[in-house]
C-alpha positions, 0 to 999 in steps of 0.5 A: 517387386512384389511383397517378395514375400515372408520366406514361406507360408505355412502351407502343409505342417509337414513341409518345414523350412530350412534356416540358413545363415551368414558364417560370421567368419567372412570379412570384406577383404578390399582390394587397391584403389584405382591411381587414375586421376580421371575416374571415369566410370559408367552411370548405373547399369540397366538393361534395355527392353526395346520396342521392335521398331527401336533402332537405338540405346543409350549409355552413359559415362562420368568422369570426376575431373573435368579439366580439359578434354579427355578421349575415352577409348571404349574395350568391347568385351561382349557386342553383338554383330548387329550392334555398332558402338563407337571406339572412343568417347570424348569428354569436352573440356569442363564436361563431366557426363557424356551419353553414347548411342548404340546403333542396332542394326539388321539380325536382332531376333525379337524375344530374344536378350543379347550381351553387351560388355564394355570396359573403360581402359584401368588406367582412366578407371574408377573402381572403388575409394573405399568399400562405401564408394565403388563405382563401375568401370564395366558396363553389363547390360542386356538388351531385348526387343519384344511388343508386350504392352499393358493390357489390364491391370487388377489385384493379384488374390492369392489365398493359396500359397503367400496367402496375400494380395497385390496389384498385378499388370497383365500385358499382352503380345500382339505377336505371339497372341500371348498374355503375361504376368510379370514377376507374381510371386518373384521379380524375374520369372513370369506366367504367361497364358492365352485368352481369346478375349471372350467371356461366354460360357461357350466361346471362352478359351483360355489356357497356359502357356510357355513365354513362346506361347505354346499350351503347358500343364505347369511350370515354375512359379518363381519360388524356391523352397530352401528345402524341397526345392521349385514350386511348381504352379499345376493347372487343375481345370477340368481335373474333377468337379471343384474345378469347372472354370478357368478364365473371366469371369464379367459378372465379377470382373475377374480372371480365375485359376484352378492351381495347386502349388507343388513340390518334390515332398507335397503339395502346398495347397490347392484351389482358385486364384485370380486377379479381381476389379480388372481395369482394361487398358487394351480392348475389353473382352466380348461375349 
């Protein structure tokens, strides 16, 4: 994650921050311990980003008595069609982990997530000793196909808004000709642009997108404001004289943006942003 980064910066002396706080009237009110002997519960949750050609994942159960064997029938919640899981898992005598594949077969789209939900019975169940000891009877994963590999990795140079600086991977997508910036200003919420690799004054395109790779103006950066709300990210290139240029930039090995950051009451700033000292991991641009 990123520095994920003071609550705000000091943008607009207008634009105040709203202070929220925990009432310390709410307690943790525990419920009962599971009585199963067994304990059995899933290993901790992840959720799967596939590659297109992948055919398969993984998960994987524990148990805290091993004495001897122990069939652990699997509840599917959530699975999707395409997806096969087996019935029941079984754990050998003196074995206390077992790892499950999941079989991915025809129908999966790729760029798209997908539920799967699995819960061991309650009466094999591990839920919780105290509130310092809980472990997880039900496993919630997403899984997702995509080809987005690293391209270039660089400092993210952001003056504007957190006034900070961070390294910042940018992938690309060979299928949707698509490039990203995973999590720039909050883990979860991406930017996404096209470029075609070119840096001549004349032959550069470069533009945002949305995650399918259509053009946009804006979009949300990933921060909510407690008070006015999402900060939306607006592309200035082009809009007046300040701002001539968008793209790379090969005398100083670094991407450039115009942007202003915005929301419902104002705007926080406005001005170029980038990602400088560029390492190229996929095929450098040309002119």
């Amino acid at each position: 994650m990123k520095i994920n980064k003071m609550f705000l910066v000091a943008g607009i002396a207008a634009l105040g921050l709203a202070v929220t706080s925990c009432s310390d009237d709410d307690e943790y009110t525990p419920g009962q311990p599971s009585t199963a002997t067994e304990n059995v519960s899933f290993v901790d949750e992840e959720n799967y980003v596939l590659k297109v050609e992948d055919s398969e994942f993984q998960f994987t159960l524990v148990r805290e008595s091993t004495n001897g064997a122990l069939t652990v029938p699997l509840e599917k919640i959530q699975v999707p069609d395409f997806v096969s899981i087996p019935d029941q898992v079984t754990f050998a005598d003196g074995e206390d982990e077992v790892t499950v594949t999941a079989i991915i077969g025809e129908g999966m789209e790729i760029f798209k997530s997908y539920f799967v939900v699995l819960k061991v019975p309650d009466t094999l169940a591990k839920f919780y000793d105290d509130e310092t000891d809980y472990s997880n009877p039900r496993l919630n994963i997403t899984i997702l196909k995509e080809d987005y590999e690293p391209y270039a990795v660089g400092v993210y140079q952001d003056p504007i808004f957190y006034k900070a600086a961070w390294e910042q991977v940018i992938e690309y997508s060979a299928l949707r000709d698509t490039y990203r910036m995973k999590g720039v200003f909050k883990d979860g919420t991406d930017w996404f642009f096209h470029w075609n690799r070119k840096y001549g004054e004349d032959s550069q395109e470069f533009y945002w997108t949305d995650e399918t790779g259509n053009a946009v103006t804006s979009f949300f950066s990933g921060y909510t404001h407690p008070r006015y709300g999402n900060v939306t990210v607006n592309d200035l290139y082009g809009t007046s004289a300040d701002y001539p240029f968008i793209g790379y930039d090969a005398e100083e090995n670094a991407f450039y943006w115009p942007v202003s950051f915005d929301v419902s009451a104002g705007s926080f700033g406005a001005g170029y942003e980038g990602v400088k000292n560029v390492q190229f991991i996929g095929p450098a641009p040309t002119e």
